[in-house]
C-alpha positions as CSV (number, residue, x, y, z in Angstrom):
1,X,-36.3,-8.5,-8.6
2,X,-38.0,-9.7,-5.2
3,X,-37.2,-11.8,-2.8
4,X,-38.9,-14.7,-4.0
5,X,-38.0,-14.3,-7.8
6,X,-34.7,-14.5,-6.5
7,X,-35.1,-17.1,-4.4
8,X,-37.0,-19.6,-7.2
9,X,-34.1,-18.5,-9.5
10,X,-31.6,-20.0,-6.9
11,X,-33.4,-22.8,-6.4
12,X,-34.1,-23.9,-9.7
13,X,-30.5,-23.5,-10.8
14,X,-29.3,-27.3,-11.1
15,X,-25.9,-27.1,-8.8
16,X,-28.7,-26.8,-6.4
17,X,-30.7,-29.5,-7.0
18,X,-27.3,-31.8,-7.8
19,X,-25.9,-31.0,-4.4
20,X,-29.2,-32.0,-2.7
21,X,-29.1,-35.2,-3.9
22,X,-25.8,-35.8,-3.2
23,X,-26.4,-35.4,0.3
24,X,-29.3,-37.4,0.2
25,X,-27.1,-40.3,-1.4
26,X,-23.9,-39.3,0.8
27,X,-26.0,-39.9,4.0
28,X,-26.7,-43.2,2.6
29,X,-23.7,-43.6,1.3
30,X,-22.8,-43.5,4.9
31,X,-24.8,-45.9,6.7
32,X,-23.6,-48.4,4.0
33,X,-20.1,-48.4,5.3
34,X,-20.8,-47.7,8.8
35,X,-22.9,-51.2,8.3
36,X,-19.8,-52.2,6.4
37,X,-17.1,-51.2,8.8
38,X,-19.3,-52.6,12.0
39,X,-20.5,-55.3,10.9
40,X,-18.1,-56.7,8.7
41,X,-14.5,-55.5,8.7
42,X,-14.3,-54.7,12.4
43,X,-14.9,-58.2,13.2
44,X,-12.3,-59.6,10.9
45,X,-10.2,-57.0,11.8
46,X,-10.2,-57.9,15.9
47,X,-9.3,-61.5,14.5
48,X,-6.3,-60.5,13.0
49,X,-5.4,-58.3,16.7
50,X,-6.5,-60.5,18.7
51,X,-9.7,-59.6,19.3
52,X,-9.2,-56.0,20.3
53,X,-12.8,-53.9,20.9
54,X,-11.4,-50.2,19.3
55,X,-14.7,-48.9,20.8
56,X,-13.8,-49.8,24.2
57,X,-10.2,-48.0,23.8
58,X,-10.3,-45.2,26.3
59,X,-8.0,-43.2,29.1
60,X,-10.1,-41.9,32.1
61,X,-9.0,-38.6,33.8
62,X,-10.2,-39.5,36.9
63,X,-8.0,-42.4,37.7
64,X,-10.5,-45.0,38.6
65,X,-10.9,-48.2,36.0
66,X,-14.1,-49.0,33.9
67,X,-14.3,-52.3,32.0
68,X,-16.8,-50.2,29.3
69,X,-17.0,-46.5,27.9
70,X,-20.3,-46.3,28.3
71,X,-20.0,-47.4,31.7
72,X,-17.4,-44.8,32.5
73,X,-20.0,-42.4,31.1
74,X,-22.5,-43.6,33.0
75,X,-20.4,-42.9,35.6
76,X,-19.9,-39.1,34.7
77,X,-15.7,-39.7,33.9
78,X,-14.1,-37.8,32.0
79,X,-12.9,-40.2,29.4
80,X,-10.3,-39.6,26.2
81,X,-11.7,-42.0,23.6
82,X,-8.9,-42.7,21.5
83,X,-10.4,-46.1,20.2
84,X,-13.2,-44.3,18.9
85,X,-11.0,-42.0,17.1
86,X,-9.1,-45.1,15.5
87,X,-12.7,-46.3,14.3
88,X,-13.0,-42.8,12.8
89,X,-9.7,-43.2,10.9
90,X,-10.8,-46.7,9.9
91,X,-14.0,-45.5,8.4
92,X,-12.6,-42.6,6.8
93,X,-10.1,-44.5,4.9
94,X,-12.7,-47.0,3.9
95,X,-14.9,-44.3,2.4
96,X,-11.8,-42.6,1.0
97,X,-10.8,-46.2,-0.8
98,X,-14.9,-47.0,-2.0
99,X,-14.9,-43.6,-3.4
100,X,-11.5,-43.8,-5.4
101,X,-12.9,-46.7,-7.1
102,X,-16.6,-45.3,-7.6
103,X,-14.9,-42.4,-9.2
104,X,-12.5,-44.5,-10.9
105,X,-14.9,-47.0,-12.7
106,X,-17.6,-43.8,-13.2
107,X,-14.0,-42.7,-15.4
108,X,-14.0,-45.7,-17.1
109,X,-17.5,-45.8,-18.2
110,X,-17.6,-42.3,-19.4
111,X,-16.9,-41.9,-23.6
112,X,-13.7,-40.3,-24.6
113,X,-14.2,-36.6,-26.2
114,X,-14.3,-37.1,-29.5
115,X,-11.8,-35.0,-31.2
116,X,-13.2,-32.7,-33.4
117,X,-11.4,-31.3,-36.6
118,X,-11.9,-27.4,-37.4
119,X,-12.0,-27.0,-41.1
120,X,-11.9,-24.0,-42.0
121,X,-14.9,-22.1,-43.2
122,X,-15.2,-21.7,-47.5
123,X,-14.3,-18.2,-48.7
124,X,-17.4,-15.8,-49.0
125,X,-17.9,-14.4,-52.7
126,X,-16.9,-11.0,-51.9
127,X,-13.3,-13.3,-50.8
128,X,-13.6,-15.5,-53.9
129,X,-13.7,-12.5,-56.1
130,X,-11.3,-10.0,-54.5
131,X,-9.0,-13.9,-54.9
132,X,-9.7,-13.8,-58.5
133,X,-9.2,-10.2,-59.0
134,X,-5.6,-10.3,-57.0
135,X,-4.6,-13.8,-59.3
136,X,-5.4,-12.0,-62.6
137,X,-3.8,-9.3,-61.9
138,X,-0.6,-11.1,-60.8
139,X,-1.0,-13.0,-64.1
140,X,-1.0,-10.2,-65.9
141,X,2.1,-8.5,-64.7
142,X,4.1,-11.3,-65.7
């Protein structure tokens, strides 16, 4: 088999194509709750902490003070971003929670299996008559 047989074979197999558009979707799955977390539950979440900026959370290693972290950037400080880290953990657990309930109402929507009952298969006629055979010959020994 060459190279490109193999290849098409791959390719054509539908794990392949399934996972493609799953991270097609997944990378817009994304931008939906970065829009979400950013532009929606960040702000309501500062209200509630009194109007704490996570993105501006940050430890510089060089000792001087920055009012921004993109100005200690600029600035060419090394800088430990912790509140972007927090904002990391934010968005994963809001992914981790819209994705519980996708799965859980794609769950719901799927049908039950339906239970089938095995019935046995009907005796061939070589069965049937070897039956017959072996109940006659009980009925005549007694």
């Amino acid at each position: 088999m060459g190279f490109v047989s193999e290849f098409k074979e791959f390719i054509s197999k539908g794990n392949v194509l399934d996972l493609a558009v799953g991270v097609i979707i997944g990378a817009a799955f994304g931008k939906i709750v970065t829009s979400l977390t950013d532009d929606i539950l960040m702000p309501v979440l500062s209200l509630f902490t009194g109007g704490i900026d996570f993105q501006n959370m940050f430890i510089t290693l060089d000792g001087k003070s920055y009012t921004t972290l993109e100005e200690a950037k600029k600035a060419g400080s090394a800088a430990i971003a912790y509140g972007n880290f927090i904002n990391a953990i934010i968005y994963f657990l809001i992914i981790a929670f819209v994705i519980f309930w996708v799965v859980k109402l794609a769950n719901r929507m799927t049908k039950a299996p339906v239970e089938v009952v095995a019935v046995p298969a009907p005796p061939t006629t070589d069965q049937q008559l070897l039956m017959e055979i072996r109940d006659s010959l009980r009925t005549n020994r007694s």
